[in-house]
KESE-975879 format. One record per residue (C-alpha): z, y, x; residue in three letters. Coordinates in steps of 0.2 Angstrom, whole numbers. Example, Ala and Ser with C-alpha at 12.3 -4.5 7.8 and 13.67 -1.06 7.14 Angstrom:
BEGIN
+-------+-------+-------+------+
:    zz :    yy :    xx : rest :
+-------+-------+-------+------+
:    39 :   -22 :    62 :  ALA :
:    36 :    -5 :    68 :  SER :
+-------+-------+-------+------+
//
This chain:
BEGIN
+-------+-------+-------+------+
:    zz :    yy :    xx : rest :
+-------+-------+-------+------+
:  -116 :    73 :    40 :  UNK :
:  -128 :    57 :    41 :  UNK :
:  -146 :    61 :    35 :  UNK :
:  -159 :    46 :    32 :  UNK :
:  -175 :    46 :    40 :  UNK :
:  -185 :    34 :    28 :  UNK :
:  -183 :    30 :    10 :  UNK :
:  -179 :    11 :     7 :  UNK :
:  -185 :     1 :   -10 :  UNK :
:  -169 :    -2 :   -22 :  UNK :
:  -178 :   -19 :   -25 :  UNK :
:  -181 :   -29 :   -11 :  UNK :
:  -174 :   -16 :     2 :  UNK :
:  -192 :   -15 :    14 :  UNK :
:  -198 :     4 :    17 :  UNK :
:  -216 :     1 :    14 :  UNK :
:  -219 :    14 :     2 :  UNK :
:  -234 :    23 :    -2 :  UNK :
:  -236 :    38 :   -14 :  UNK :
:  -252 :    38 :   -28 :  UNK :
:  -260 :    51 :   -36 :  UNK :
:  -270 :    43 :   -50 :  UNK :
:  -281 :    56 :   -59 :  UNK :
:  -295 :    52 :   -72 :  UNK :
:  -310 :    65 :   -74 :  UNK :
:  -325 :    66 :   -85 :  UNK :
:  -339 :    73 :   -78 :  UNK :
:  -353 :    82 :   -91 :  UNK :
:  -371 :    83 :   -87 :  UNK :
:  -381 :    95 :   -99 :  UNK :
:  -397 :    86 :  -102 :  UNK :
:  -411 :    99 :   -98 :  UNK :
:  -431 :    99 :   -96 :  UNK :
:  -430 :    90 :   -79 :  UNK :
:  -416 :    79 :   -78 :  UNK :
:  -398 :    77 :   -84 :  UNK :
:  -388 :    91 :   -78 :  UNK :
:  -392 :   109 :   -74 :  UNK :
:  -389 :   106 :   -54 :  UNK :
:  -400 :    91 :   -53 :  UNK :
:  -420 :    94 :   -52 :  UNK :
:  -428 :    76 :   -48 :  UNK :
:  -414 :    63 :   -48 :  UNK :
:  -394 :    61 :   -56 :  UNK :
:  -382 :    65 :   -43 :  UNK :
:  -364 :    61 :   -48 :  UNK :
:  -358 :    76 :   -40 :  UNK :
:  -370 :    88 :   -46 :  UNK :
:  -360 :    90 :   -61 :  UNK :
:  -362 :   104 :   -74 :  UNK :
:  -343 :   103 :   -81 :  UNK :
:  -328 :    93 :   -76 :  UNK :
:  -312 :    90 :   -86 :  UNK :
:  -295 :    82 :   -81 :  UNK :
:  -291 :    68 :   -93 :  UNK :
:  -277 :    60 :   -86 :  UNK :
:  -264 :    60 :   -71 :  UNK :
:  -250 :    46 :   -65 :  UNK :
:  -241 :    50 :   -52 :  UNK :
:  -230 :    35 :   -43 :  UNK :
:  -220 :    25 :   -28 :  UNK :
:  -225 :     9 :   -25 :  UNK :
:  -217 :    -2 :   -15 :  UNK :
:  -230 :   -12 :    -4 :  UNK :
:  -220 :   -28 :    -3 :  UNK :
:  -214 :   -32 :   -20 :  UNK :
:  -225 :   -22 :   -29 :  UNK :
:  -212 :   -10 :   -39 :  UNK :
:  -218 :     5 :   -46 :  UNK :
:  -208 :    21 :   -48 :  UNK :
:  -213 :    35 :   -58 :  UNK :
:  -215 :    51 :   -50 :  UNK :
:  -220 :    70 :   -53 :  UNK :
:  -224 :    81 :   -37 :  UNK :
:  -230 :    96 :   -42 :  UNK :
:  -229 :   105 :   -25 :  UNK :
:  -222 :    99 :    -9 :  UNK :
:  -208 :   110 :    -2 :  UNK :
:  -193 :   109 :    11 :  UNK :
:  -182 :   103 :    -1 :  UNK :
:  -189 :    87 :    -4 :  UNK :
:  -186 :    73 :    10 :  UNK :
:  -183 :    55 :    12 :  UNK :
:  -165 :    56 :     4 :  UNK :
:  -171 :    66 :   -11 :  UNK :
:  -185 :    53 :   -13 :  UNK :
:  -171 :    37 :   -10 :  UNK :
:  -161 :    47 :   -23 :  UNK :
:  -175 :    48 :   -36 :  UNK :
:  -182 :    30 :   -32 :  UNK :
:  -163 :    24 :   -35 :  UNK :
:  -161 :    31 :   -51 :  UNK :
:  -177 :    26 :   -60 :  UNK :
:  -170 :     8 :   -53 :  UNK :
:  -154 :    11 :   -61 :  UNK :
:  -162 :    15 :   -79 :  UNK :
:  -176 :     2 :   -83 :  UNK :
+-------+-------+-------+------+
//
């Protein structure tokens, strides 16, 4: 049986494909005696946050040479998913838009 070893765009037929995680957060600073945020004492740092909370998440393929985004959910990466069940999926959301 013949396994692929890359996963080819349905578009313009390059492999030069990256996977992105887009995720949008908001960061909360309780304003306090000394200065915005619990964990800051004399300045803001950005990362001295007091509470942070997931707004959003997009997860796609995009193909670096024609630009063509494929939707995508990874939730966990296992065994089970390789180049041919990636080609499968990428050719699929080809077929239906």
């Amino acid at each position: 049986m013949y396994q692929i070893d890359r996963v080819i765009c349905p578009v313009c037929h390059d492999n030069h494909l990256i996977l992105k995680y887009e995720a949008t957060y908001e960061y909360s600073y309780i304003i306090d005696s000394n200065a915005p945020g619990r964990n800051n004492t004399t300045e803001l740092l950005p990362y001295m946050y007091d509470d942070r909370e997931q707004k959003d998440t997009k997860q796609y393929i995009e193909c670096k040479t024609c630009g063509t985004n494929y939707p995508c959910y990874f939730d966990k990466w296992t065994e089970g998913i390789n180049a041919e069940t990636i080609q499968k999926a990428l050719n699929s959301a080809y077929i239906s838009s």
